[in-house]
C-alpha positions as CSV (number, residue, x, y, z in Angstrom):
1,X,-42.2,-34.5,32.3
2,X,-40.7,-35.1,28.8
3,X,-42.4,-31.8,27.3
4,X,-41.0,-29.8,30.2
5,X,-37.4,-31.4,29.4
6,X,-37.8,-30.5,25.8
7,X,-38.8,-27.6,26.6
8,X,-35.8,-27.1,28.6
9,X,-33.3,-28.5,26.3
10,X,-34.4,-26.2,23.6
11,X,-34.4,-23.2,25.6
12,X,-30.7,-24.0,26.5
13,X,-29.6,-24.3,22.9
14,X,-31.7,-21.2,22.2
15,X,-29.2,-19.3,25.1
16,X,-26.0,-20.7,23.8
17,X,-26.1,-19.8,20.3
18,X,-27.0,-16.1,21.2
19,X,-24.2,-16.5,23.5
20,X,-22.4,-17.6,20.7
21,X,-22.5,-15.3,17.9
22,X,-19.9,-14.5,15.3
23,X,-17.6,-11.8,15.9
24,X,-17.7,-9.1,13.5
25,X,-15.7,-9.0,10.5
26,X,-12.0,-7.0,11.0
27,X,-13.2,-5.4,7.4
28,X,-16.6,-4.7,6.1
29,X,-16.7,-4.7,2.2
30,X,-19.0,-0.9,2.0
31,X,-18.9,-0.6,-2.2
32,X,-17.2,-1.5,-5.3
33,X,-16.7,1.7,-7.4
34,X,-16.2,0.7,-11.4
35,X,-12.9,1.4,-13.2
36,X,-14.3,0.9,-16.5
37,X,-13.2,-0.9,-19.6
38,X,-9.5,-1.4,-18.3
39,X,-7.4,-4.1,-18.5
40,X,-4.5,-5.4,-17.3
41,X,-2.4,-5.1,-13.9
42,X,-3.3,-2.4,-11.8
43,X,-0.4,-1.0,-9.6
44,X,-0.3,1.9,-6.5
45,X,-3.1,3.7,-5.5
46,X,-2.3,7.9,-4.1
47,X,-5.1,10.3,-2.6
48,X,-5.6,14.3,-2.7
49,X,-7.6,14.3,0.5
50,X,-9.0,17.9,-0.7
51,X,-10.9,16.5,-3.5
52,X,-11.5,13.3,-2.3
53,X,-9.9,12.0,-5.9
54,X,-8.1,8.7,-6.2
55,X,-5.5,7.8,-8.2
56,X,-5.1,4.5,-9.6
57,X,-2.1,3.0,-11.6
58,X,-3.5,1.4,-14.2
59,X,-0.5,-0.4,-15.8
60,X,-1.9,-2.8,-18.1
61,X,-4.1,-0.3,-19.4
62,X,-0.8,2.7,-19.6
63,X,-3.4,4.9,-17.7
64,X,-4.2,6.8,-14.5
65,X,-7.8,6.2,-13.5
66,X,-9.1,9.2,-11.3
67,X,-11.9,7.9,-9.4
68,X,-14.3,10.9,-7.2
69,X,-14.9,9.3,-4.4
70,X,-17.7,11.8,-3.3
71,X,-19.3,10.6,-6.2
72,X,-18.1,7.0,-6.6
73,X,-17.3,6.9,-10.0
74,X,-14.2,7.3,-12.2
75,X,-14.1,11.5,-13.1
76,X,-11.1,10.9,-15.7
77,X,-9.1,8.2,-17.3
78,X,-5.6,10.0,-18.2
79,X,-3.8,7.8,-21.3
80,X,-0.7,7.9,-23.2
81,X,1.5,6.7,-20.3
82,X,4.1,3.8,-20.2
83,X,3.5,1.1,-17.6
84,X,2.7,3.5,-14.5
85,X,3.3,1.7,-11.4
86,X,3.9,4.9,-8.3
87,X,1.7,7.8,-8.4
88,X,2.1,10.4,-5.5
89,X,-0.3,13.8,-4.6
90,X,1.9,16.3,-3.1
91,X,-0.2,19.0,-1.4
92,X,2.3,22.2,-1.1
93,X,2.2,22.8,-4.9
94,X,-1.0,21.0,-5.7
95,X,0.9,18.3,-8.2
96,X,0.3,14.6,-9.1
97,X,3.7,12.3,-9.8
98,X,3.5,9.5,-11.9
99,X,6.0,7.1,-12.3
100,X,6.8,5.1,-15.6
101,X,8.2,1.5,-15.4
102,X,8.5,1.2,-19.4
103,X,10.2,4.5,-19.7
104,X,11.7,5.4,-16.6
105,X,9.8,8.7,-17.0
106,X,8.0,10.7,-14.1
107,X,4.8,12.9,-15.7
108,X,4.1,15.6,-13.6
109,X,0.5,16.8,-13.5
110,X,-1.4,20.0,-12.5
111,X,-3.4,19.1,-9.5
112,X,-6.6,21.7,-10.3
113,X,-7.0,20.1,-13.8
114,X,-4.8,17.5,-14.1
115,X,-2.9,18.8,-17.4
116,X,0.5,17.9,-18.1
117,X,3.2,20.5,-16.7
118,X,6.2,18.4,-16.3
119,X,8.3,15.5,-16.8
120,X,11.4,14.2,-15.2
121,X,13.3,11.3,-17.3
122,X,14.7,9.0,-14.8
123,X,16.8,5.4,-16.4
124,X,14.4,2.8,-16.4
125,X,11.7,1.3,-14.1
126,X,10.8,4.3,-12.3
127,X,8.5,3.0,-9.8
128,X,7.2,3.8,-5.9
129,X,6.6,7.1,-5.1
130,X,6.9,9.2,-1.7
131,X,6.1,12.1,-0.6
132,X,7.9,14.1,1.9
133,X,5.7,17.6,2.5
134,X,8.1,18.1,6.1
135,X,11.1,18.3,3.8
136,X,9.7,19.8,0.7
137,X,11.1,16.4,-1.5
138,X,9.3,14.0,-3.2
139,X,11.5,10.6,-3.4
140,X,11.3,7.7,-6.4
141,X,12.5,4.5,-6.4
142,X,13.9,4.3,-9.9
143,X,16.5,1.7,-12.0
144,X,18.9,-0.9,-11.1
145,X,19.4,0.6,-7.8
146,X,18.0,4.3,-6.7
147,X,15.9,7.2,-5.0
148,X,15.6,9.7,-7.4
149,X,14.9,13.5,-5.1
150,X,12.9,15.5,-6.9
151,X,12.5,19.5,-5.7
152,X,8.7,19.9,-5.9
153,X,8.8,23.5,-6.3
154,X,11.3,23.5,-9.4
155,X,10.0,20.4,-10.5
156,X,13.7,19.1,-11.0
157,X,15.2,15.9,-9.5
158,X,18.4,17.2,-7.6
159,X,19.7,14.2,-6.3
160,X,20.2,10.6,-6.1
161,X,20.6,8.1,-3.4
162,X,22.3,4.9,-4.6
163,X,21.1,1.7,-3.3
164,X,22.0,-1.9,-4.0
165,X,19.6,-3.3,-6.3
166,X,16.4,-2.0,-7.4
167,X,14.3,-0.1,-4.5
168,X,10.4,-2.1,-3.7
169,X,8.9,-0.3,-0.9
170,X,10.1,2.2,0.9
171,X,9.2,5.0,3.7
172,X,10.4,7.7,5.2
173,X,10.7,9.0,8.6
174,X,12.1,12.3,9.4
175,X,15.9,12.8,7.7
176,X,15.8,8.6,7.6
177,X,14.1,6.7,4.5
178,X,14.0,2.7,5.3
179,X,14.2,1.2,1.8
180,X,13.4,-2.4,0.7
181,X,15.7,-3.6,-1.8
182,X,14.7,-7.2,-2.2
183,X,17.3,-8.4,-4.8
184,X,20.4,-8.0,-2.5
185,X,18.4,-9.2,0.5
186,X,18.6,-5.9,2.3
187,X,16.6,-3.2,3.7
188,X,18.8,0.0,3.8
189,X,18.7,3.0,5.3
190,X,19.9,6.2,4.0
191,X,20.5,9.7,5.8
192,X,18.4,12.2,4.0
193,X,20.7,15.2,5.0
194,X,23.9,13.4,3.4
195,X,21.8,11.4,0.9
196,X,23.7,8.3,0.9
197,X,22.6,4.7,3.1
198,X,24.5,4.3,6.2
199,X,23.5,1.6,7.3
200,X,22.5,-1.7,5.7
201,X,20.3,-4.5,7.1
202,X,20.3,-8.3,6.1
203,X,16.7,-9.7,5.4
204,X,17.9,-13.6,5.7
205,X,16.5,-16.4,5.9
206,X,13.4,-14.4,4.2
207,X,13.3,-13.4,0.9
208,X,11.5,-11.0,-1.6
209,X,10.7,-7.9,1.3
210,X,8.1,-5.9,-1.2
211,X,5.5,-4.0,1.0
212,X,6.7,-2.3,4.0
213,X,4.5,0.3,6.3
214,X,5.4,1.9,9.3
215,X,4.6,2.6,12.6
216,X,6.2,6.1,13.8
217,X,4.6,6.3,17.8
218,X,6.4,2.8,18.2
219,X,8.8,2.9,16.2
220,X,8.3,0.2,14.4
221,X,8.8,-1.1,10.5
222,X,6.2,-3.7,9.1
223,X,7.6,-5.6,5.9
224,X,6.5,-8.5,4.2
225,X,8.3,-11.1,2.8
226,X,6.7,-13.3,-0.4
227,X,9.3,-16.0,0.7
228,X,8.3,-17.4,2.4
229,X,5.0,-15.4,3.0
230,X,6.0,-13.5,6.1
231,X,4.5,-10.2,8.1
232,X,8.0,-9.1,10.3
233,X,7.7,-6.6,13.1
234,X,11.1,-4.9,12.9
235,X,12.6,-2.5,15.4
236,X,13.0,0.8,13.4
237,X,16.5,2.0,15.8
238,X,18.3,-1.2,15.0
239,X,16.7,-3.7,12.7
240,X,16.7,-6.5,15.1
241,X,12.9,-8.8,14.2
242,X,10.6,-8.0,17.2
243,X,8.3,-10.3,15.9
244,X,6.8,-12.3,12.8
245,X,3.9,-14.4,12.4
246,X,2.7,-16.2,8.6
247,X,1.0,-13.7,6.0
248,X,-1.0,-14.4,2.9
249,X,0.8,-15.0,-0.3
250,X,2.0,-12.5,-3.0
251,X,1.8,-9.9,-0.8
252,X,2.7,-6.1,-2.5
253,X,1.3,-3.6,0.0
254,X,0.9,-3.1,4.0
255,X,-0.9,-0.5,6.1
256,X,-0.8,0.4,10.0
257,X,-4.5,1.1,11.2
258,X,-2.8,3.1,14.3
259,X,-6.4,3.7,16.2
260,X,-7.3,0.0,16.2
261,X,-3.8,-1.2,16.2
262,X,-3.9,-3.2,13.1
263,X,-2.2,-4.0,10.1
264,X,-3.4,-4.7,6.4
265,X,-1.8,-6.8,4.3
266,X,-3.5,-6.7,0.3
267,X,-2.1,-10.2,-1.6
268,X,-2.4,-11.3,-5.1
269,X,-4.0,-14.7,-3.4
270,X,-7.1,-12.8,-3.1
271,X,-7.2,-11.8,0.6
272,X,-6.4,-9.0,2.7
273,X,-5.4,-10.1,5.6
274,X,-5.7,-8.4,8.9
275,X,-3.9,-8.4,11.8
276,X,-4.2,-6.8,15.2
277,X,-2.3,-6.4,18.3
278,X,-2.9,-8.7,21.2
279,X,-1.5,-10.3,24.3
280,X,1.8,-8.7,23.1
281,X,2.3,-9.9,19.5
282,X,0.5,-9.2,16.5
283,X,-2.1,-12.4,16.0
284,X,-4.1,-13.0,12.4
285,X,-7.8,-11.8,13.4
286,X,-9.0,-12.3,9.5
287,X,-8.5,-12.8,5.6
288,X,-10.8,-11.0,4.1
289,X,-11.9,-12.3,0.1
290,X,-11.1,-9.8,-2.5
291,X,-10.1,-11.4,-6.6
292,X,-6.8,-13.4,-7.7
293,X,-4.0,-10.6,-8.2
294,X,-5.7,-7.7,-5.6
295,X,-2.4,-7.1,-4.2
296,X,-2.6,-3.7,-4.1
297,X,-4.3,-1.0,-1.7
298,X,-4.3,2.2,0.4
299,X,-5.4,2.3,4.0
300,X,-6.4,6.2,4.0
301,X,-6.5,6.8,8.1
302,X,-8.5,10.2,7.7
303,X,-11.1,8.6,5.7
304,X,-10.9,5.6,8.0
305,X,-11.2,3.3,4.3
306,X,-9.1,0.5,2.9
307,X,-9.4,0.9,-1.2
308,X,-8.5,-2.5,-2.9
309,X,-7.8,-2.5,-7.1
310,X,-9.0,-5.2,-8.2
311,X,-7.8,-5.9,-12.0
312,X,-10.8,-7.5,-14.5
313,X,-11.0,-11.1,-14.0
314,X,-13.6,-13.5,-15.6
315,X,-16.7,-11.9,-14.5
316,X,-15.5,-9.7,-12.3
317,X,-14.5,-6.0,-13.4
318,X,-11.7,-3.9,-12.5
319,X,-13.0,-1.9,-10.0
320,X,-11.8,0.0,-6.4
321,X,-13.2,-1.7,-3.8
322,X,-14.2,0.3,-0.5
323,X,-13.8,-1.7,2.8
324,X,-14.9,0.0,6.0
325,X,-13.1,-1.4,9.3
326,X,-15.1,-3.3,11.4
């Protein structure tokens, strides 16, 4: 009688832990592709899709790594920069913008070869970079308070749209660009056909909005606040907060995973955090562990990958790491 209750009592704990199994991770860490003997911050991340190259800001280091993905190794390490933080591949004419925070410079390079074959000489701090292929423009965030336009096919800024404060993230949607200007507590947005904001939109009680993403189908703007450490779901027609919900800390880019509905958050605490849409409000359904200061990415949909740059840290190198959604 008391082996057949064993016997029973096993079996039943047996069932309920197969029952119980841990749900897969949100993000599946697939590789970790060397950057090599770089140092420093590493900034924005850009992608030509045709080659499969990456491009990686490599401030500290006053480089652009070029990593093959195909391959999964670094194909070219370009120097002689100053502080790169935005880097931008626009397809039409086949070119790579960089943007220079020490020199307020944007280097142009040939997309084929990557050579040199322009440069555009902004103020100072020239720093995200957009592209808009629909309207032919590619936008950067530049100085005490500025989007820089920049005519792709002459390779000449023609315009300005003056913010502000200094411009953090920003996107564009159609003849609207929805900029984060953190410093004056506002996110603006400008009118691409007149090139001046018209309207303006207060960020209080938060603070410091850096990353921002955006959701086009539901018109939606995802920004993230480092104060305090905030993901805010914000209606894209009005700016009124449709939703918010606690984020990781040190937070400096966001993604929108449409097909899953999700959205990444990469934070210098050493997560990416992960958050997807459920009972009618987005809900945390992970942190994922990356290095102290990872607080930069790019969620590439057509790839279906999330590339984190990870800066060299103790024994850790700098490196791209490769996460595959779960």
């Amino acid at each position: 009688m008391i082996a057949r209750t064993l016997a029973l009592l096993v079996g039943l704990i047996v069932a309920t832990s197969a029952g119980a199994q841990t749900p897969p991770a949100p993000l599946v860490l697939e590789a970790k592709i060397p950057l090599g003997s770089i140092s420093g911050r590493i900034d924005h991340l850009a992608i030509d899709l045709k080659r499969k190259w990456l491009f990686v800001a490599e401030l500290g280091n006053d480089s652009l790594g070029v990593v093959n993905l195909v391959a999964g190794k670094v194909l070219r390490t370009i120097t002689g920069l100053r502080e790169p933080q935005g880097v931008g591949y626009e397809p039409i004419t086949d070119a790579v913008y960089v943007a220079n925070a020490s020199d307020g410079s944007v280097r142009i390079l040939r997309g084929e070869d990557l050579a040199a074959v322009g440069r555009i000489d902004l103020s100072d701090d020239a720093d995200n970079v957009r592209i808009d292929a629909d309207g032919k423009r590619v936008l950067v965030g530049y100085g005490a308070g500025a989007l820089a336009i920049i005519d792709p096919t002459t390779r000449t800024k023609v315009g300005d749209i003056r913010l502000k404060a200094h411009p953090e993230s920003f996107q564009i949607d159609g003849d609207r660009v929805f900029v984060n200007v953190p410093d004056a507590r506002l996110i603006e947005v400008a009118d691409l056909t007149e090139d001046e904001v018209v309207r303006a939109w207060p960020t209080q009680p938060n603070h410091s909005n850096f990353p921002m993403a955006m959701d086009r189908e539901a018109r939606r703007l995802f920004v993230v606040f480092r104060s305090p450490a905030r993901l805010a779901e914000i209606s894209a027609a009005d700016g009124g907060v449709v939703g918010s919900v606690d984020a990781c800390g040190d937070a400096d880019d966001v993604f929108v995973d449409t097909k899953r509905h999700r959205v990444y958050v990469s934070c210098g605490a050493g997560v990416v955090d992960v958050f997807e849409y459920r009972g009618g409000s987005y809900q945390r359904v992970g942190q994922i562990p990356t290095v102290s200061g990872a607080r930069t990415s790019l969620f590439v949909p057509e790839l279906d990958r999330l590339f984190v740059a990870v800066r060299s840290s103790g024994n850790e190198p700098a490196a791209i790491w490769v996460f595959r959604p779960g």
